[in-house]
C-alpha positions in Angstrom: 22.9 -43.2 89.1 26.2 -42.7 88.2 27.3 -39.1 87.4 30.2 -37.1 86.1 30.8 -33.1 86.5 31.9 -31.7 83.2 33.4 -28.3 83.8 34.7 -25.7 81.3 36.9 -23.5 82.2 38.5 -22.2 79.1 37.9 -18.8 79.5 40.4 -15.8 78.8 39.8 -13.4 81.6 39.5 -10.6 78.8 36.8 -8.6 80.8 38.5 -8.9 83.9 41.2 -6.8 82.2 43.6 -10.1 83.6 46.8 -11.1 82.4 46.2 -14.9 82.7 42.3 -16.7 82.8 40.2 -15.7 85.4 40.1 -19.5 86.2 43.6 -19.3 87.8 42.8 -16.4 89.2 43.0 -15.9 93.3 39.3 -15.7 94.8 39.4 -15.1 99.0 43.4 -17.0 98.8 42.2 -19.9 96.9 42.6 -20.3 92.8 39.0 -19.4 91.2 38.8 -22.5 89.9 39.7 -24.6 93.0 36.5 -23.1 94.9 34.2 -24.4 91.8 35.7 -27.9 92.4 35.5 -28.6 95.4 31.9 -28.3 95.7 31.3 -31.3 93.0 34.2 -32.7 95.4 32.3 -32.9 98.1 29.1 -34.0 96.7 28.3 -37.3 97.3 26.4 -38.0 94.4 29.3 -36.7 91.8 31.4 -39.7 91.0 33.9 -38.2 88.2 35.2 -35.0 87.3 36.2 -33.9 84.0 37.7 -29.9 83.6 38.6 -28.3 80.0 40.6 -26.0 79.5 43.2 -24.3 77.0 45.4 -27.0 75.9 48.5 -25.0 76.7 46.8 -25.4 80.6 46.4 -28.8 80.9 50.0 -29.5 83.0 49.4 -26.3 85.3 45.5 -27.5 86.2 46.9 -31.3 86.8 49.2 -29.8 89.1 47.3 -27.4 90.7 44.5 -29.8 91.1 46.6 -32.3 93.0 48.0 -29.4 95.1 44.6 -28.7 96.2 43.4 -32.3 97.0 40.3 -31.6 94.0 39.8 -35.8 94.1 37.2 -37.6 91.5 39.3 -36.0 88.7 38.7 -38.1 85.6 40.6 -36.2 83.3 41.9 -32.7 82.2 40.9 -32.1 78.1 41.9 -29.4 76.1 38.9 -26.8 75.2 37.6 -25.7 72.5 37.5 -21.5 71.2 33.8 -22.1 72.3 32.3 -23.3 75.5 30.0 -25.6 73.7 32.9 -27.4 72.0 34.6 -27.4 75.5 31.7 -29.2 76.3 31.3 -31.5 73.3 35.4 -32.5 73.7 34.7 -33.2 77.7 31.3 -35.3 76.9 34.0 -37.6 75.0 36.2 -38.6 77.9 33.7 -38.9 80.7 33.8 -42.6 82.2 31.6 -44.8 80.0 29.2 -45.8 83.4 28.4 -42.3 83.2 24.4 -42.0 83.4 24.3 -38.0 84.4 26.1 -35.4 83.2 26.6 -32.2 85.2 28.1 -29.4 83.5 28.6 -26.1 85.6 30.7 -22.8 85.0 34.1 -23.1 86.1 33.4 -18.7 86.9 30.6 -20.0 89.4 32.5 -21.1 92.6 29.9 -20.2 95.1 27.9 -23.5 94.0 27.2 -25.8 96.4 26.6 -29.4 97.3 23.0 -28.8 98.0 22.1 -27.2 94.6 24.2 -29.6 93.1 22.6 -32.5 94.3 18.9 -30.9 93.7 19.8 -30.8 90.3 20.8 -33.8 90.0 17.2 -35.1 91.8 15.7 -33.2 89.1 17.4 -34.7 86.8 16.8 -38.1 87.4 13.3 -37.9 87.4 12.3 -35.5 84.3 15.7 -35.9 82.2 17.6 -32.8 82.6 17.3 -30.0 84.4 19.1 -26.7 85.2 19.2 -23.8 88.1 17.5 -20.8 87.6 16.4 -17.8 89.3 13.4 -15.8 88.2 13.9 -12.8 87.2 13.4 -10.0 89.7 13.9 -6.7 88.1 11.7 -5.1 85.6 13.2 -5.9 81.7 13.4 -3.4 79.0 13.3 -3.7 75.3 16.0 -1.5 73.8 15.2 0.6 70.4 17.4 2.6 68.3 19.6 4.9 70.0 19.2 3.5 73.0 15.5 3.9 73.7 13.3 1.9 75.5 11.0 0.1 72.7 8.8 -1.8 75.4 8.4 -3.1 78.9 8.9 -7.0 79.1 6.8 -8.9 81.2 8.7 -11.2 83.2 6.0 -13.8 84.8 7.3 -16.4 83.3 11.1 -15.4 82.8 13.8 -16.9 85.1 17.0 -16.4 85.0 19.7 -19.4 83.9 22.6 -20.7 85.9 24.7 -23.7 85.9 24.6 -26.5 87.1 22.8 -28.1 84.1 22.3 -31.6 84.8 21.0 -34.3 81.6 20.9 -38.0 81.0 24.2 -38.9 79.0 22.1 -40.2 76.2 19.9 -36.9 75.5 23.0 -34.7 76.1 24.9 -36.3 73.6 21.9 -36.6 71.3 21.8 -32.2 71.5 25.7 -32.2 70.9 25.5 -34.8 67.8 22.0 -32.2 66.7 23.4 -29.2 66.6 26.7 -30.2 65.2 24.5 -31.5 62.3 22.4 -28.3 62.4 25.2 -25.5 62.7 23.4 -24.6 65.9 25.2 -22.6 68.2 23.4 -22.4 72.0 24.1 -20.5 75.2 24.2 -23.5 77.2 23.0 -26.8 77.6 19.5 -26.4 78.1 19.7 -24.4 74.7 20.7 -27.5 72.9 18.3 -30.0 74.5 15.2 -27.6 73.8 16.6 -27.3 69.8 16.1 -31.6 70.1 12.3 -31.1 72.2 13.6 -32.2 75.2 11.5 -30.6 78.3 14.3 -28.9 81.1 13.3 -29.0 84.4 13.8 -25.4 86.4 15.5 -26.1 89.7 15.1 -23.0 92.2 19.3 -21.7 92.3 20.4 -19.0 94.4 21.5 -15.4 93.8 24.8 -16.2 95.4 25.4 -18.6 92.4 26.6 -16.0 90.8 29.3 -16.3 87.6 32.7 -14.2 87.7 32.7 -11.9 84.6 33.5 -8.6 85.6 35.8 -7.1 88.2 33.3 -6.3 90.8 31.6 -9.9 90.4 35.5 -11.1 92.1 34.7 -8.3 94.6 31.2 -9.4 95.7 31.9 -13.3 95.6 35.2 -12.7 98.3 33.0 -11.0 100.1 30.5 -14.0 100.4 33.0 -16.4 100.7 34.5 -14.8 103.2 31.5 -14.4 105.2 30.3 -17.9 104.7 34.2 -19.4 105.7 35.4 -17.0 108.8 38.4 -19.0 109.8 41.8 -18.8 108.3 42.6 -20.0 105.1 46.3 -19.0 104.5 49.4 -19.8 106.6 52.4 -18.0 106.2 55.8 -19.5 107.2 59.7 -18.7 106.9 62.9 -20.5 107.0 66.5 -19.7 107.6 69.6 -22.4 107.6 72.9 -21.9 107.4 76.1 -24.4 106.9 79.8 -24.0 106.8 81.4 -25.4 103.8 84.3 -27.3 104.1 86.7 -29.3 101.5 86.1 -33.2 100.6 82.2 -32.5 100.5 79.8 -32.9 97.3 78.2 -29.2 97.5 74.2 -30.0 97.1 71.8 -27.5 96.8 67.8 -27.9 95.9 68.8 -31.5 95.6 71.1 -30.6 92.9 74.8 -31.5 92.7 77.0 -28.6 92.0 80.3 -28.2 90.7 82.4 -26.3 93.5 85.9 -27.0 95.4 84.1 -27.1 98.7 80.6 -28.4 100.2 78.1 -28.2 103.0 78.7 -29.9 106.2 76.2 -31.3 107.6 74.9 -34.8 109.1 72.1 -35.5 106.2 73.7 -33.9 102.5 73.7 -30.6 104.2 71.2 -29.2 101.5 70.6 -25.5 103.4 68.1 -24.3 100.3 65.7 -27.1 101.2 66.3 -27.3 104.8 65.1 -23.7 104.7 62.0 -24.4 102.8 61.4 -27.5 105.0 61.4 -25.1 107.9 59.6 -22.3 106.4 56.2 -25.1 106.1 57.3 -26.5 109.1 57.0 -23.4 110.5 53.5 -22.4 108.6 51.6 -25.5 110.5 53.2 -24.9 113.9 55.3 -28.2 113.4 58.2 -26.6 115.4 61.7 -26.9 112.4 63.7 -29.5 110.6 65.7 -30.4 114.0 63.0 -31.4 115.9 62.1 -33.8 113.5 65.3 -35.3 111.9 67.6 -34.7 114.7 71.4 -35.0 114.0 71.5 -37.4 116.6 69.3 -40.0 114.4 71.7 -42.5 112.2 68.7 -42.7 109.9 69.5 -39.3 108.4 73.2 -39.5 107.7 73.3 -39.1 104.5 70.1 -38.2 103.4 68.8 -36.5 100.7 67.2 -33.5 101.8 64.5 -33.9 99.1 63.1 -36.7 100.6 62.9 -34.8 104.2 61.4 -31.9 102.1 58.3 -34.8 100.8 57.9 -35.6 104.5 57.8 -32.1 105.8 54.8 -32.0 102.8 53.2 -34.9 103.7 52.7 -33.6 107.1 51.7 -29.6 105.8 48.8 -32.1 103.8 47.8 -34.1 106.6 46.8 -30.6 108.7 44.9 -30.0 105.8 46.9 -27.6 103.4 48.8 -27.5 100.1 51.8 -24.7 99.1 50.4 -21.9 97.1 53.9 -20.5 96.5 57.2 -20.8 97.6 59.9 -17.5 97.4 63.6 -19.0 98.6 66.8 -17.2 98.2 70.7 -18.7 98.5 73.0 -16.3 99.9 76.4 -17.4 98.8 79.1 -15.8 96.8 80.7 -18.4 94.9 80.1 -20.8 92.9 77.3 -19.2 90.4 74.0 -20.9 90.8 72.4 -19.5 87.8 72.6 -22.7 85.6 71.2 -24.7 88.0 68.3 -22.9 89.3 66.0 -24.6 86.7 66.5 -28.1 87.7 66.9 -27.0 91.6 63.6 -25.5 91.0 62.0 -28.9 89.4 63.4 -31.1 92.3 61.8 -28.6 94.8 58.4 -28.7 92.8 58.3 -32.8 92.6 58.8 -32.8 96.6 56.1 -30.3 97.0 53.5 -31.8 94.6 53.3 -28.3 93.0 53.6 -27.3 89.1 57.2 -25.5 89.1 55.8 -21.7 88.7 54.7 -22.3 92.3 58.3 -22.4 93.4 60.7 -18.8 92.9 64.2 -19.3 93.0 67.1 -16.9 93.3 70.7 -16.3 94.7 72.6 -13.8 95.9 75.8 -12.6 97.0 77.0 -10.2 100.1 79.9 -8.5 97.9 82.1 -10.1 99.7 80.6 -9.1 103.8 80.0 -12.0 106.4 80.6 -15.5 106.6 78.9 -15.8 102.9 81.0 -13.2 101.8 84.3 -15.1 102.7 83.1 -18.2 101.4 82.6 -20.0 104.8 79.4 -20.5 104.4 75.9 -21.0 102.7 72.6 -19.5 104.0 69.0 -20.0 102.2 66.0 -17.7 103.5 62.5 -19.0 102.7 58.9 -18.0 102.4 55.8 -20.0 101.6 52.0 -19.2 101.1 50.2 -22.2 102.5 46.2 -22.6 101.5 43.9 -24.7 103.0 42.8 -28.0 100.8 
């Protein structure tokens, strides 16, 4: 059967006392979100992907997606102030082939494959069905003033979790019902019991846990890191330096700039992306920017550094890894670079398949000490933050 993962992820972060949604946020090196993804990723039986969040969002998570190699993505939507109507706008742009629809937490990254695909089984036989834990610890009713009123038995209680798997047709049949009926659920199960459909319970795991709080982050980097010992993160840096000379265009971050003098160099003698190219180079072991487009080669006279930079990139994503960030400073004291930092900083991005807050720009001068300081030179020192795909 075919079936697409519907994800909201439009949360705030509010009780995580975060400046930007947890979703974004940095779980064991990786972006929350990322984690959550790449378990419907990797499960077989998950043929489409389909993530909302804020609308505002949308260009940063198609970005940061691709970085991360997340493949299957359908779409990106914009969310609703609700998680249901998160919900309701994905349900309307999953593939039309769609028989199952999936819809898990975006906070729950420590899902995997296996409970995925169990609730999917489950799915396909009874017509929707969600992970649950029973409950394990003894319930209390509260009273006024915070008094217990009663002991709840818990037999027969379990706890719910996501994924929450449902045929397309009774999903959509719960949406269209409580949109008629003002009925606002917790989840989906919620809405397919207000429309008599049975749920099937699907045993999940305590480690399926959802990131609400700060200690939630704590205990689910702990697990992850347990469960994934080897290194995720690379760090590299790169330093290049060129003379400048008279009757040279001066190109920096692929960008054109209006000075009496420019780099010499065999390719355009660009030294802020020759140190970046180095600086990933140098994350994966791959040696630096010489050893791979020699001087000696006729094939890189000229060149646009930029398109060195995409195959430095291509080879970072072969071994498996994507930039997290990027910090590069230009040491030179003339010209001014400030104008064109924003479009040096949007070539750079495009090269490195990354959403532009990913790359930090900046220059500098020496007050007049040095070789930059005389104006005989350009130097570029960069750092990157490489995460495994």
């Amino acid at each position: 059967m075919q079936v697409t993962a519907i994800i909201p992820a439009g949360g705030s972060g509010q009780r995580m006392g975060l400046g930007t949604p947890k979703q974004f946020m940095t779980l064991a090196g990786l972006p929350l979100l990322v984690h959550t993804l790449r378990a419907f990723r990797d499960t077989p039986a998950v043929a489409a992907i389909v993530v909302a969040v804020p609308a505002a969002e949308i260009p940063h998570t198609e970005a940061l997606l691709r970085t991360h190699g997340i493949t299957k993505l359908h779409a990106v939507v914009a969310g609703g102030a609700t998680r249901q109507e998160s919900v309701r706008q994905a349900l309307a742009a999953v593939p039309p082939e769609t028989e199952l629809v999936a819809v898990h937490d975006a906070a729950r990254p420590l899902i995997t494959p296996e409970l995925i695909t169990a609730c999917i089984a489950a799915a396909a036989e009874h017509g929707a069905a969600i992970a649950a834990v029973p409950v394990k610890d003894t319930l209390k009713r509260e009273a006024a003033g915070q008094l217990i009123a009663a002991t709840v038995a818990r037999d027969e209680l379990w706890q719910a979790q996501t994924p929450q798997v449902a045929r397309r047709d009774l999903l959509e049949a719960a949406y269209a019902a409580a949109e008629r009926d003002h009925f606002v659920g917790t989840d989906e199960a919620s809405l397919l019991e207000h429309i008599g459909c049975p749920v099937a319970l699907v045993a999940g795991a305590e480690t399926n846990l959802k990131i609400t709080r700060p200690e939630d982050r704590t205990i689910a980097e702990a697990l992850l890191m347990h469960a994934n010992p080897s290194p995720t993160l690379r760090i590299g840096h790169g330093y290049d330096a060129h003379r400048l000379v008279e009757g040279r265009a001066l190109i920096l971050g692929g960008v054109t700039v209006p000075h009496r003098l420019g780099l010499l160099g065999h390719s355009d003698a660009d030294v802020l992306t020759h140190a970046l190219c180095d600086a990933i180079l140098g994350a994966i072991g791959e040696g630096d920017i010489g050893r791979h487009f020699p001087d000696s080669d006729p094939r890189y006279r000229g060149i646009s550094s930029l398109k060195l930079l995409e195959q430095v990139v291509a080879r970072m994503q072969k071994q498996g890894f994507g930039l997290a960030n990027a910090d590069v400073t230009v040491i030179a004291q003339q010209p001014k670079l400030a104008p064109q930092i924003p479009a040096m900083r949007a070539n750079l991005a495009a090269a490195c398949r990354v959403h532009e807050t990913a790359i930090n720009l900046k220059a500098t001068t020496t007050e007049g000490m040095g070789f930059a300081g005389r104006e005989e030179g350009i130097a570029a020192h960069a750092v990157v933050l490489l995460t495994r795909l």
